[in-house]
N, C-alpha and C positions, 0 to 999 in steps of 0.2 A: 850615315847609319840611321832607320828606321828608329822615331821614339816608340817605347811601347808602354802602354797604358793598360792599367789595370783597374776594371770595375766589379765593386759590389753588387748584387740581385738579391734583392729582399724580397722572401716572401713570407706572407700573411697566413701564418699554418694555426689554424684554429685547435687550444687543445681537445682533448678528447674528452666528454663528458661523461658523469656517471649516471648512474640509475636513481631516477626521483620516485620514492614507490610509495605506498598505501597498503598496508597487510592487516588483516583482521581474522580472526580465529571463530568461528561459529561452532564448536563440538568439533567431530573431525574433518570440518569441512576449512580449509584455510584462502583464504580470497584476496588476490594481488591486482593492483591495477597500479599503471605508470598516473604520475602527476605532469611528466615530462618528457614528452619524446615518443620513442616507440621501443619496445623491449622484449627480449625473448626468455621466458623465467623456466630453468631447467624443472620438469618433472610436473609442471602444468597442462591444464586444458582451456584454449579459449572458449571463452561462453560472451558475447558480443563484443565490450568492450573491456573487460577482465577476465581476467585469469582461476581459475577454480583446481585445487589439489586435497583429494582425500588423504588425510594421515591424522593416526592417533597420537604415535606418541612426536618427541620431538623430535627435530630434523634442520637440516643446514642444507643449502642449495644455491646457485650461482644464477645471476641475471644480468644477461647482458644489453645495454641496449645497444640499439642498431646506430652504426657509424657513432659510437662510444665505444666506452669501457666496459669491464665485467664486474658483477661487483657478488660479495658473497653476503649472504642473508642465513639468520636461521630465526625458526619458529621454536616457541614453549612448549612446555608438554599440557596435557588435560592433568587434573585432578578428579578423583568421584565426589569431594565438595561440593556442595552447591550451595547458591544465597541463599540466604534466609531473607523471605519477604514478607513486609509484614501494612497491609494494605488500609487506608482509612477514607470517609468521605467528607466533603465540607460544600456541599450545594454543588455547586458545577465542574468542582478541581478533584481530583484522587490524590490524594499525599503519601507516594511509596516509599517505604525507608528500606536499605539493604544492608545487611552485616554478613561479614564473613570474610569479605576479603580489602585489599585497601584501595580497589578502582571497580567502576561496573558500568557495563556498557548494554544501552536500552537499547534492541531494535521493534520498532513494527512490525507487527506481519502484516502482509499483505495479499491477498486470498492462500494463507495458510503461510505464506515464505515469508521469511525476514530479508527485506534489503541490506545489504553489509554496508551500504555508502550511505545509509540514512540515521545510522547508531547514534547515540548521544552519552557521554563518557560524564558520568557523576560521581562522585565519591562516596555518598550514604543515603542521597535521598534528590526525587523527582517528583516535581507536581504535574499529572497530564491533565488536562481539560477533558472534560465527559461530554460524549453526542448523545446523540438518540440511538445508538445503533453501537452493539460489542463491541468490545477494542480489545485485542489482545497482543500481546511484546514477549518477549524473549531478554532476560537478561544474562549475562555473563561476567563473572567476575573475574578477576585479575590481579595478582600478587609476585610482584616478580617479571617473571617468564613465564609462569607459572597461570595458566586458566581455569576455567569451571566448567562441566558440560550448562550446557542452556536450561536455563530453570523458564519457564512457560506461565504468566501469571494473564487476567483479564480483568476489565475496567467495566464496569455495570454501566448500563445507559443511562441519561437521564429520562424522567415521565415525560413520552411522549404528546404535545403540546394536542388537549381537543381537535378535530377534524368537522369543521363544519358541514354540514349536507347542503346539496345541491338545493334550488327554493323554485317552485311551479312546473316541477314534473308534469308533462302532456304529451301525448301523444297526436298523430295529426294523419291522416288517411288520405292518398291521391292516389286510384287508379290501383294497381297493386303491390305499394308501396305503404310503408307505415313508418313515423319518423316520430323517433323523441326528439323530445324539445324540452329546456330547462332554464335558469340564470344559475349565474354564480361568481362568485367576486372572489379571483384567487389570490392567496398571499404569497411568501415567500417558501413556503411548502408546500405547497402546489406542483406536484407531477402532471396527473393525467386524472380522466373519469376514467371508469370501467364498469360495462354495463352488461348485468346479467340477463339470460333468458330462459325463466323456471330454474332458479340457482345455479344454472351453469353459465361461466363466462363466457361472453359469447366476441367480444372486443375493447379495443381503448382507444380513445382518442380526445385528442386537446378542444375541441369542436363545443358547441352547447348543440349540438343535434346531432343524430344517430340516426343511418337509415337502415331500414328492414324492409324484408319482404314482407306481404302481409299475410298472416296466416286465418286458414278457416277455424281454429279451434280458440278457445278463453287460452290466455297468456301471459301470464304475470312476467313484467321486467322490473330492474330494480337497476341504479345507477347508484355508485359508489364512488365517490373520493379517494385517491390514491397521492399518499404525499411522496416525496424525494426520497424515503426513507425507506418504503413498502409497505409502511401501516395503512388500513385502509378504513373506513368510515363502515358505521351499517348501513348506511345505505338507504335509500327512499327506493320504496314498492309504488308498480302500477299496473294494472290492471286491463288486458285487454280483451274485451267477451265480443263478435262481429255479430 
């Protein structure tokens, strides 16, 4: 009689994962992105690598990720609240304190938008550093579930640092061609020249020399300093009479 034998087969069945997520509430704008995985969030729009859903008030809603689990979420409601900001300077820093609610979250804007994934979450007060150039954020407070619409506040520059002028403006004539010519020792603010013809700009370039056509009539140009920031210099005049 046949012995019979009996075997075990193990397999290695991975469990199923849930949703690692990231939610932020801007006004009624609410913004999900996975931390892990790939995920499908009910009642969303993708916008490159997140998720973007308009709603005012509150709401609950399922995400599923892919070859995972489902998992249920819900967002707070808005309040018509808003922070009180109350703004101060000290040489280079701005020191903003915020009341009203007991968390608040700073974003930048950025030509006019706020990043959701760049916020910075404080509890009553943020020191930002001052440039040369506006800055303005979006704060949102938070109590609870419970949010603020976006309170909108901006950071004054600092005094834009002197702009030195260009040094031995000339001009120099071959044939009919007319070329400035200049020195100039740039610093760390240092863009570009930009060189006018009878107050109109006529180009820019990194160059110490500018070629032109040459004209039959008097010509006044002027060359301009242009730093990283857009402030620009007045500028040296010169003069050109054939």
């Amino acid at each position: 009689m046949p012995l019979l034998f009996s075997c075990g087969i193990k397999t290695n069945t991975k469990p199923l994962e849930e949703p690692v997520l990231e939610i932020k509430r801007i006004g009624n704008k609410v913004f999900l992105r996975s931390l892990e995985g790939e995920v499908l969030p009910e009642g969303f729009v993708k916008v490159g690598n997140y998720w973007v859903r308009e709603e005012v008030g509150q709401f609950c809603f399922f995400v599923k990720r892919v070859e995972g689990k489902k998992k249920r979420e819900c967002v707070g409601d808005l309040t018509s609240e808003k922070v009180s900001i109350n703004l101060e300077y000290e040489g280079d820093r701005a020191i903003i304190n915020f009341k009203g609610f007991g968390m608040h979250e700073v974003y930048a804007l950025e030509e006019g938008r706020a990043n959701p994934w760049t916020g910075k979450k404080v509890k009553d007060k943020i020191e930002l550093e001052r440039g040369y150039l506006p800055t303005c954020y979006l704060v949102v407070g938070k109590e609870g579930n419970t949010y603020s619409e976006p309170t909108q506040f901006c950071v004054e520059p600092m005094p834009h640092p002197p702009i030195r002028e260009v040094d031995k403006l000339e001009y120099r004539v071959w044939e009919d061609k007319l070329y400035l010519v200049w020195s100039y020792e740039p610093d760390e603010l240092f863009k570009e020249f930009v060189v006018l013809e009878n107050e109109k700009e006529i180009g820019t370039t990194k160059a110490y020399v500018f070629e032109l056509k040459r004209k039959d009539e008097k010509t006044t140009y002027q060359v301009r300093v242009r730093s990283i920031y857009g402030k620009e210099s007045e500028g040296v005049k010169l003069s050109y009479n054939p």
